[in-house]
TIDODREN-846096 format. One line per 3 residues: number of its first residue (from 1); for each residue y, z, x of C-alpha. Coordinates in steps of 0.2 Angstrom, whole numbers, plus 5000, padded with zeros to 4 digits. Each point is the difference from the previous one (the first is absolute). Layout:
BEGIN
NUM = Y/Z/X | ...
This chain:
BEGIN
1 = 5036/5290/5096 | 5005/4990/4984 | 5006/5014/4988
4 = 4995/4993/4980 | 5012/5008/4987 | 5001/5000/4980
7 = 5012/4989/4995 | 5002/5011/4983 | 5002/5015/5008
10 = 5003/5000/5016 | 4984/5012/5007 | 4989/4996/5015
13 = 4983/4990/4995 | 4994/4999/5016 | 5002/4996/5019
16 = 4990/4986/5007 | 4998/4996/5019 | 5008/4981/5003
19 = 4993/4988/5012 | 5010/4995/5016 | 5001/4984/5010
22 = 4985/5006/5009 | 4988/5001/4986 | 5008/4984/4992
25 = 4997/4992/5013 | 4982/5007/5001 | 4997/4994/4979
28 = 5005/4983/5003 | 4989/4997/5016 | 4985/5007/4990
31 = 5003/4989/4984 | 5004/4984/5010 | 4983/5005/5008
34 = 4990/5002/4983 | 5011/4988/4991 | 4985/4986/5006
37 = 4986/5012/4994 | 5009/4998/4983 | 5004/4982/4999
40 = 4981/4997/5003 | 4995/5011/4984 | 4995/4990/4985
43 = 5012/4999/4986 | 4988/5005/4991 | 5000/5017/5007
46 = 5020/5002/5003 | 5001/4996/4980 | 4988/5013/4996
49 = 5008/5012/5011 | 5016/4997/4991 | 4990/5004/4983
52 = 4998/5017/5006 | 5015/5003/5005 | 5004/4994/4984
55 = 4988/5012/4991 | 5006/5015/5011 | 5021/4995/4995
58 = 4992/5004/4980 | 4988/5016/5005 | 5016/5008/5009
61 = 5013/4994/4990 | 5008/5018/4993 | 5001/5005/5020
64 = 5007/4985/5004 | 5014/5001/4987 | 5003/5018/5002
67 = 5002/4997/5021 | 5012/4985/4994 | 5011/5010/4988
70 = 5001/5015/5013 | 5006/4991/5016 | 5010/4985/4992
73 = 5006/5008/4984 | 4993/4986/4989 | 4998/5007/4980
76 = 4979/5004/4999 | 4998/4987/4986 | 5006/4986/5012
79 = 4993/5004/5016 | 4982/4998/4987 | 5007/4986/4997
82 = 5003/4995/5016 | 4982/5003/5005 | 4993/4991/4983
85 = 5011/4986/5002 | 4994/4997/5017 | 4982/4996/4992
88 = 5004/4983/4995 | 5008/4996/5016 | 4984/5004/5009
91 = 4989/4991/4987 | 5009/4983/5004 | 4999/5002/5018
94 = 4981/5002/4997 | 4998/4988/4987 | 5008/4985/5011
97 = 5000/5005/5018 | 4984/4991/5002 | 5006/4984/4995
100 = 5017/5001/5006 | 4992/5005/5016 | 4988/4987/5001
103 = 4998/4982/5012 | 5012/4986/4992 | 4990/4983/5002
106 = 5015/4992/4998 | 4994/4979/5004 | 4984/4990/5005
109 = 5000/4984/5003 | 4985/4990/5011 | 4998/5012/5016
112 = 5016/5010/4997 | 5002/5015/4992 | 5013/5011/5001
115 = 5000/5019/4991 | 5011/5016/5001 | 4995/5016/5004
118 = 5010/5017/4998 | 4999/5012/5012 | 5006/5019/5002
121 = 5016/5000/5008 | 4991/5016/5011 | 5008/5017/5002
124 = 5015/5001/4988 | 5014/5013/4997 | 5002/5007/4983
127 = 5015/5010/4998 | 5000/5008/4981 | 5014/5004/4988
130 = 5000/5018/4994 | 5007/4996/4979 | 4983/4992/4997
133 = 4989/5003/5014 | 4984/4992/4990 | 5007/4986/4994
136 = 5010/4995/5016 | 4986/5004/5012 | 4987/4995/4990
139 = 5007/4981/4999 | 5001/5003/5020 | 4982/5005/5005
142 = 4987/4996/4987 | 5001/4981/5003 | 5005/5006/5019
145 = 4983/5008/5000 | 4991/4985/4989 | 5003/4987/5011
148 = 4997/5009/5016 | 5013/5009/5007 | 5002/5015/5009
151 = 5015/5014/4992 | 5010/5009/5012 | 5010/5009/4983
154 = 5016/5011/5001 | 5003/5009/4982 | 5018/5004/4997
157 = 5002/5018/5006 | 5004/5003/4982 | 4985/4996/4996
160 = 4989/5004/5015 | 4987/5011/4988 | 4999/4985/4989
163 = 4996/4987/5013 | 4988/5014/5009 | 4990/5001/4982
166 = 5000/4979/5001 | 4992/5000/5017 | 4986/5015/4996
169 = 4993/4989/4984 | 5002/4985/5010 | 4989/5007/5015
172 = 4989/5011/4987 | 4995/4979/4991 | 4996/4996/5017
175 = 5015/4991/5010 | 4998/5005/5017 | 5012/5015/5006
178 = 5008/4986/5013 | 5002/4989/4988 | 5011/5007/4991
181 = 5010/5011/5010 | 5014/5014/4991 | 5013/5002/5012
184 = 5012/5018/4996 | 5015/5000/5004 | 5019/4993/4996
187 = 5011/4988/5008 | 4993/5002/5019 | 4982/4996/4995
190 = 5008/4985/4990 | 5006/4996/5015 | 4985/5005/5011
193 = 4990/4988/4989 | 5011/4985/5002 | 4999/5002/5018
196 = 4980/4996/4999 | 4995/4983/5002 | 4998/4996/4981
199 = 4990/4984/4989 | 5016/5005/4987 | 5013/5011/4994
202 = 5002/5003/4980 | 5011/5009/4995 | 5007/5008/4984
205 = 5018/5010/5000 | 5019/4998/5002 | 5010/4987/5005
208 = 5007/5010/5016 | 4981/5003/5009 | 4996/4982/4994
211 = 5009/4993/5012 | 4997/5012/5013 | 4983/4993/4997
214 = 5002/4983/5000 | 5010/5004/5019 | 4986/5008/5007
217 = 4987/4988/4993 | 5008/4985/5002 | 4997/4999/5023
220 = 4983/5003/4994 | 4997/4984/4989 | 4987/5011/4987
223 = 5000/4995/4982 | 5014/5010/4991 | 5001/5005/4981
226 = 5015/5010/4994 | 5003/5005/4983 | 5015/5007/4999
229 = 5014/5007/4987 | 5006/4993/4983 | 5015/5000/4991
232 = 4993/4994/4983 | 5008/4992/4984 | 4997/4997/4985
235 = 5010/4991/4986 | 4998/5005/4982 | 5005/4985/4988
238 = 5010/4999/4985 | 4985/4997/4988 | 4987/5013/5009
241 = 4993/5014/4993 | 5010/5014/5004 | 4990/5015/4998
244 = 4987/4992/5007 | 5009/4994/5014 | 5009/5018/5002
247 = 4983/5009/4998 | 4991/4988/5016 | 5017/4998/5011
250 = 5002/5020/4998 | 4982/5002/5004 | 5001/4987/5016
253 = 5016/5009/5008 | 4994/5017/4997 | 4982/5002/5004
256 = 4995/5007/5016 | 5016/5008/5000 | 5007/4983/5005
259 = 4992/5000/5016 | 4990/4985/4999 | 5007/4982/5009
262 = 4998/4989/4984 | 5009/5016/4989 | 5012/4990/4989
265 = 5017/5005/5008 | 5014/4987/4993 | 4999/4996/4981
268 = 5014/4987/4993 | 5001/4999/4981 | 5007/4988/4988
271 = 5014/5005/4994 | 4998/4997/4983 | 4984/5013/5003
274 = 5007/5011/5012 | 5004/5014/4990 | 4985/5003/4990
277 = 4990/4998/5015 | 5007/5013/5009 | 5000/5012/4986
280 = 4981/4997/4997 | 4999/5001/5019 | 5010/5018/5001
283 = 4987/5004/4988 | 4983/4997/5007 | 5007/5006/5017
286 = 5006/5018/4992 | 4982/5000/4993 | 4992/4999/5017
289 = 4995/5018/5007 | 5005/5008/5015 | 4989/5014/5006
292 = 4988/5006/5013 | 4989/4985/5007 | 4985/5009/4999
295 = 5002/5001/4980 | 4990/4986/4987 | 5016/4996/4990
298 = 5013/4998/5015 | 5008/4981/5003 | 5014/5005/5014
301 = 4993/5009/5014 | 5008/5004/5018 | 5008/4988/5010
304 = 4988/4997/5014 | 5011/5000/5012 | 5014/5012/5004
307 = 5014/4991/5008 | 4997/4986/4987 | 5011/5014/4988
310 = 5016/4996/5009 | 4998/4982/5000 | 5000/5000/4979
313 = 5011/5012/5002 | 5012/4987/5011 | 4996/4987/4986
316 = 5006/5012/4986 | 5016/5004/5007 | 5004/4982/5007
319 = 4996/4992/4982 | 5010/5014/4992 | 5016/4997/5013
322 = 4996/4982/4996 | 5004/5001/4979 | 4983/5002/4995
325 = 4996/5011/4985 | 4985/5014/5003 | 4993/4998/4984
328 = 4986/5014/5006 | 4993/5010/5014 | 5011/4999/5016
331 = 4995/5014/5009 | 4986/5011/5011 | 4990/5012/4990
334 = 5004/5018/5006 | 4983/5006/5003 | 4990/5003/5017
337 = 4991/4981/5006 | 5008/4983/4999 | 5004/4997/4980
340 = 5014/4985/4993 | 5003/4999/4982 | 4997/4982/4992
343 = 5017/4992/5003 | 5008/4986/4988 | 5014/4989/5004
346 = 5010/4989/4989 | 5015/4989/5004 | 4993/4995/5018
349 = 5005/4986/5010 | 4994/4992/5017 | 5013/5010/5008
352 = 4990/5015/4998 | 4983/5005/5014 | 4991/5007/4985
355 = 4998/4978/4995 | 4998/4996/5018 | 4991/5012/5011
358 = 4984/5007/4995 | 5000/5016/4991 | 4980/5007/5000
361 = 5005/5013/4989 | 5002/5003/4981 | 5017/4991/4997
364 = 5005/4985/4993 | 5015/4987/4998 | 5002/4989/4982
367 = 5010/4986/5002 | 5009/4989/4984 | 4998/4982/5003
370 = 5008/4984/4988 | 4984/4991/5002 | 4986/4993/5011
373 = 5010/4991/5012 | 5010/5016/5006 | 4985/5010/5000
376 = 4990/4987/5009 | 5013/5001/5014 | 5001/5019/4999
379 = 4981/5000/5001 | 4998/4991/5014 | 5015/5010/5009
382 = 4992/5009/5012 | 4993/5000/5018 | 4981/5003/4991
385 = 4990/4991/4990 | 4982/5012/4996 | 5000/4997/4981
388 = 5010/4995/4985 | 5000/5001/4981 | 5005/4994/4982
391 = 4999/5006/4984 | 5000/4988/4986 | 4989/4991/4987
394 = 5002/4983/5005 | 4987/4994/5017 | 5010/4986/5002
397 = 5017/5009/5003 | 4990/5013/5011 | 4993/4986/5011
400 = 5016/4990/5002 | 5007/5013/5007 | 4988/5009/5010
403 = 4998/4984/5007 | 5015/5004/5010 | 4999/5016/5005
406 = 4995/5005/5020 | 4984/5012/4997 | 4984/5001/5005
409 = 4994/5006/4981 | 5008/4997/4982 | 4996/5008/4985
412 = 5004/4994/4983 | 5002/5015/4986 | 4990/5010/5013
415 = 5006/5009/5016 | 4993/5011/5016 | 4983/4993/4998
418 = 4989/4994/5014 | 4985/4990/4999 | 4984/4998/5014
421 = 4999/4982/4993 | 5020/4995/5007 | 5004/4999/5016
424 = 5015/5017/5004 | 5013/4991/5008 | 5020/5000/5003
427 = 5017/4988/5005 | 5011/5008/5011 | 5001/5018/5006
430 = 4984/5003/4988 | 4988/4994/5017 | 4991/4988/5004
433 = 4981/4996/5000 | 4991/5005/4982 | 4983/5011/4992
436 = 4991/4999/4987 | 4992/4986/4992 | 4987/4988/5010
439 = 5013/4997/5011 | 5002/5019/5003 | 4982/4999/5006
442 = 5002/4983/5012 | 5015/5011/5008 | 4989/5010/5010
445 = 4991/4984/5008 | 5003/4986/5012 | 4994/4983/4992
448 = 4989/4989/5014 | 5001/4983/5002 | 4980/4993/5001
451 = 5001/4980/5003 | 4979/4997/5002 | 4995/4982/5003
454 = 4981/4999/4999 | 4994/4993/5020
């Protein structure tokens, strides 16, 4: 049985029976089997299938948020985001899975032609993160489904109701219940799954079972997608805004409760900035309210997660030990459920975990710098390399030196944002593969070579 708890709180939400390697096994035979059936559906019918599913995300929205909240501890107004923000994700899929899908004529010349077509990989693996099971699963099996593949898909057992409520609206537009196959269950039907013959394996989570992954998938030569952790940076120049830039990076580190892999989780400032930015920092953070997730007006919910407590808990006391100054926060909150007050950190240094290990949590390091040079090379200080930022008015200084820095994404005067027209992608520990973007949708095919010489 998988056992679901309220992060908040602590109670019982449910008890759901988990699969086994018996009826993992079982799934995947049944969706290789109707994966074909599928593949030889028109697009036309798959896209407007997705619609539905599309239509039935907005008709069942308040349940979806209100499941979201109770299991994960995400604050109600974002998990509505969550599900609203998803929209526009499934909207480009739609709008250009038709042409991105379609036959490449790619050269003609006399009797010769030679053209490119994309074909479903077959029966993937879709292994989901639980911090933003809509987005991360979403950007997984809608162009998955779109281009003709079969889902064998594994929620995070954090948020098994969640991914339960996906796969219902998915078989209630019409996706065939083989197709797109929930499996229950924690780490033995991860592993269950990857012992499956399998198309390809994405995946979405820590550093640690990423590469546990990649080992199991690698004798098997499937497609492999990873995205992974982040430890992400931004610079604030000398000439920036500083409100502004306080207001967004206070925003970036501390929404979700931090638990998101492009939170920002290293800051460095200039020093002829520094102090002012911190103050308006210490301020928008103070004004951010802690209360039960289930309330309009709360911005720090529960901590997911409960042993991720003792790892900020690790990161607070090391920084501290270290000669860093706890400007705010520091400490669990000493009530029933999984609660971490928003943490600030001043006078850090590379010395510290809390600026290099990934914190997933509402805590935060800010960092003096002379100048772009040191904080370039601080920036790109790190074993990961999801995203990366900088504050200032001038494009030109932005550009020359993100430029330099190892990230998939780079934000300038913006941070945390994510967009289904760029590819999602990451250097180093971050993973390997990408989503999003048309090239998120050509990820879950097998391009064809056709050489065709007229007889």
């Amino acid at each position: 049985m998988l056992t679901i708890t309220n992060p908040a709180d602590g109670s019982l939400i449910r008890e759901l029976p988990s699969d086994d390697a018996a009826s993992v096994a079982a799934r995947a035979l049944g969706a290789r089997a109707a994966q074909a059936r599928w593949a030889a559906t028109s697009l036309d019918s798959r896209l407007a299938i997705i619609r539905r599913f599309r239509a039935g995300l907005v008709d069942a929205t308040e349940v979806l948020a209100q499941t979201l909240t109770q299991e994960v501890g995400k604050p109600i107004a974002q998990a509505r985001n969550e599900i609203a923000g998803l929209l526009p994700r499934i909207d480009f899929f739609l709008e250009h899975a038709a042409a991105t899908l379609v036959t490449e004529q790619v050269f003609e010349d006399g009797g010769m032609r030679e053209a490119i077509a994309h074909e479903p990989l077959g029966v993937i693996a879709n292994i989901s993160a639980w911090n933003y099971p809509y987005f991360v699963g979403a950007n997984v099996f809608v162009p998955a489904l779109l281009a003709g593949n079969a889902v064998l898909y594994k929620p995070s057992e954090i948020a098994t109701l969640t991914g339960l409520h996906i796969a219902r609206l998915l078989h209630a537009a019409g996706v065939p219940e083989d197709v797109f196959v929930p499996l229950v269950g924690g780490g033995e039907v991860g592993a269950a799954l990857l012992a499956q013959k399998l198309d390809g394996v994405f995946f979405t989570g820590s550093v640690a079972t990423g590469m546990k992954i990649a080992a199991a998938v690698g004798p098997k030569l499937a497609k492999l997608q990873l995205e992974l952790g982040g430890k992400d940076p931004t610079y604030v120049c000398d000439d920036a805004d500083v409100k502004n830039a306080a207001e967004s990076l206070a925003d970036g580190a501390m929404y979700n409760t931090g638990q998101s892999c492009c939170s920002v989780e290293r800051i460095y400032v200039h020093e002829r900035v520094h102090d002012a930015f911190v103050e308006a920092f210490l301020r928008t953070v103070q004004g951010f309210r802690i209360g039960p997730p289930t309330e309009d007006a709360t911005y720090i919910g529960a901590i997911a997660r409960a042993p991720q407590l003792e790892v900020l808990a690790a990161q607070v006391a090391d920084a501290i030990a270290k000669g860093a100054t706890l400007r705010l926060g520091g400490k669990r909150i000493a009530q029933p459920g999984n609660w971490f007050e928003p943490t600030v950190f001043t006078e850090v240094d590379h010395r510290m975990e809390l600026m290099r290990e990934e914190s997933f949590g509402p805590i935060i390091g800010i960092q003096k710098v002379s100048g772009d040079v040191e904080a370039l090379a601080l920036m790109n200080d790190t074993r990961y390399g999801l995203t990366a930022g900088v504050f200032t008015p001038d494009e030109a200084r932005a550009r020359a030196i993100l430029a330099h820095v190892n990230a998939g994404s780079v934000y300038w005067n913006c941070c945390d944002r994510v967009s289904p027209r760029l590819p999602w992608s990451g250097y180093g520990d971050s993973g390997v593969g990408l989503t999003l973007s048309t090239y998120g949708i050509q990820a879950f095919t097998r391009p064809k070579a056709w050489h065709l010489r007229r007889a």
